[in-house]
N, C-alpha and C positions, 0 to 999 in steps of 0.2 A: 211896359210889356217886354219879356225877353221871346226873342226869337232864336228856335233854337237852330242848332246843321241839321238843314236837311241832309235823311239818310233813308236810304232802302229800311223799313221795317218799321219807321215814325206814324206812328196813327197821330193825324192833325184836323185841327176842325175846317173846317173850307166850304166856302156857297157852288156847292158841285154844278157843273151846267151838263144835264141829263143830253141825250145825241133827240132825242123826240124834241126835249126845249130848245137846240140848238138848229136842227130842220126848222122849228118855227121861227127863226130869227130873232131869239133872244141871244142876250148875251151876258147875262146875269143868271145864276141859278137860283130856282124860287125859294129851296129849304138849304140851312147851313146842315152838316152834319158831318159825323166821321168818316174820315178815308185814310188809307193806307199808301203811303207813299211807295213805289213800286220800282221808282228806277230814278236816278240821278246824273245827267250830264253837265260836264264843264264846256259853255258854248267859247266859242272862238273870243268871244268879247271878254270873256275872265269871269262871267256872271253863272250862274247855275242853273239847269233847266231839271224840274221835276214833272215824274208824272205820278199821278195820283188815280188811286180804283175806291168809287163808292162802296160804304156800307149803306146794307138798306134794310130796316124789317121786313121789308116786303118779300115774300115767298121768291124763288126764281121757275119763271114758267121752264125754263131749261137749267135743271142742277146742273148739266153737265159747264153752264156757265157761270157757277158762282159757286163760292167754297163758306161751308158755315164757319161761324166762329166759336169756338167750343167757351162754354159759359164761364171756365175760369178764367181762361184770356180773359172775356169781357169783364170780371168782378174787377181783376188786376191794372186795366185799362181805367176804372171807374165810369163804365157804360152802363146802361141799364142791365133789367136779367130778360128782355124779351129777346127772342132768337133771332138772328144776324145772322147778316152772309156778306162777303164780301165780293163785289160783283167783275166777273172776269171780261165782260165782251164788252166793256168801253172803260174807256179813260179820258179823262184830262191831261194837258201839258200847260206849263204856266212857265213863268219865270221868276226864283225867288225870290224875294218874300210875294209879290205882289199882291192887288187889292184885293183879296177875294180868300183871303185867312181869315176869322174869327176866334177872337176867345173864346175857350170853356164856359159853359155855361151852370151857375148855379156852384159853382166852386170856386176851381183857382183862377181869377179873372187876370191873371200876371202871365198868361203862357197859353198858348193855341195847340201845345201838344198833349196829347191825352198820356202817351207813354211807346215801348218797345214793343213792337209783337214778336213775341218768344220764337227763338230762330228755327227752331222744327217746326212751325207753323209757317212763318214768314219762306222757307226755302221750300215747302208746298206749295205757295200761294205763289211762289214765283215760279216754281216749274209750270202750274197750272197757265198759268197767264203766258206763260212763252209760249206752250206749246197752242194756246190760244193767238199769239198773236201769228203761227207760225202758218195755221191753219185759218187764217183770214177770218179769223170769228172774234176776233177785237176791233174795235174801231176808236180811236183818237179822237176826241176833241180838243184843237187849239186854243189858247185863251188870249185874249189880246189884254193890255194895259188897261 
């Protein structure tokens, strides 16, 4: 399998842990799917801390918290054609590579990343989420080992 750098703008596949599955004291996410890697720190230790924002089919009860994905991204990405959003009021933090990557499924089984998301998109998707995180309407989920 290669792993690739993680980088701001990497759709990767990952077992997302939702903040609902997380209140309930899981710690495992129940569906693997796409996410959007969002932001990249070098911790103190020399290791890499990412955080990653769910795609979901699922509608968002508050647009004003998720941004769609426009369906060429998604062909280019090699996603399905059903309509996606990428979700702004929670995340994940992990620490690279760790458990909770997956392969692509039904394709290229050699690589967990789907592909770039196109920087006019990805530099929306980040102003959105800041200014989400700015106004306390994002919430973090830590991921342990």
């Amino acid at each position: 399998m290669t792993l690739p750098k993680p980088e701001p703008g990497l759709v990767i596949r990952y077992s997302y842990l939702w903040r609902t599955e997380y209140l309930k004291g899981r710690e495992e996410g129940v569906k693997d799917r796409p996410c959007a890697i969002i932001l990249t720190t070098q911790m103190r230790s020399g290791e890499t801390g990412v955080t990653v924002l769910p795609i979901t089919h699922s509608e968002p009860v508050n647009a004003a918290h998720a941004l769609e994905i426009p369906q060429i991204v998604k062909s280019r990405l090699g996603l399905d054609s059903t309509r996606s959003w990428v979700m702004l009021d929670e995340s994940n933090e992990f620490t690279w590579p760790g458990p909770d990557l997956r392969l692509l499924p039904g394709g290229d089984l050699s690589t967990v990343a789907y592909g770039m998301l196109p920087p006019n998109f990805f530099n929306m998707l980040r102003n959105r989420y800041a200014a989400a995180v700015r106004a306390y309407q994002s919430k973090n989920i830590p991921r342990t080992e």
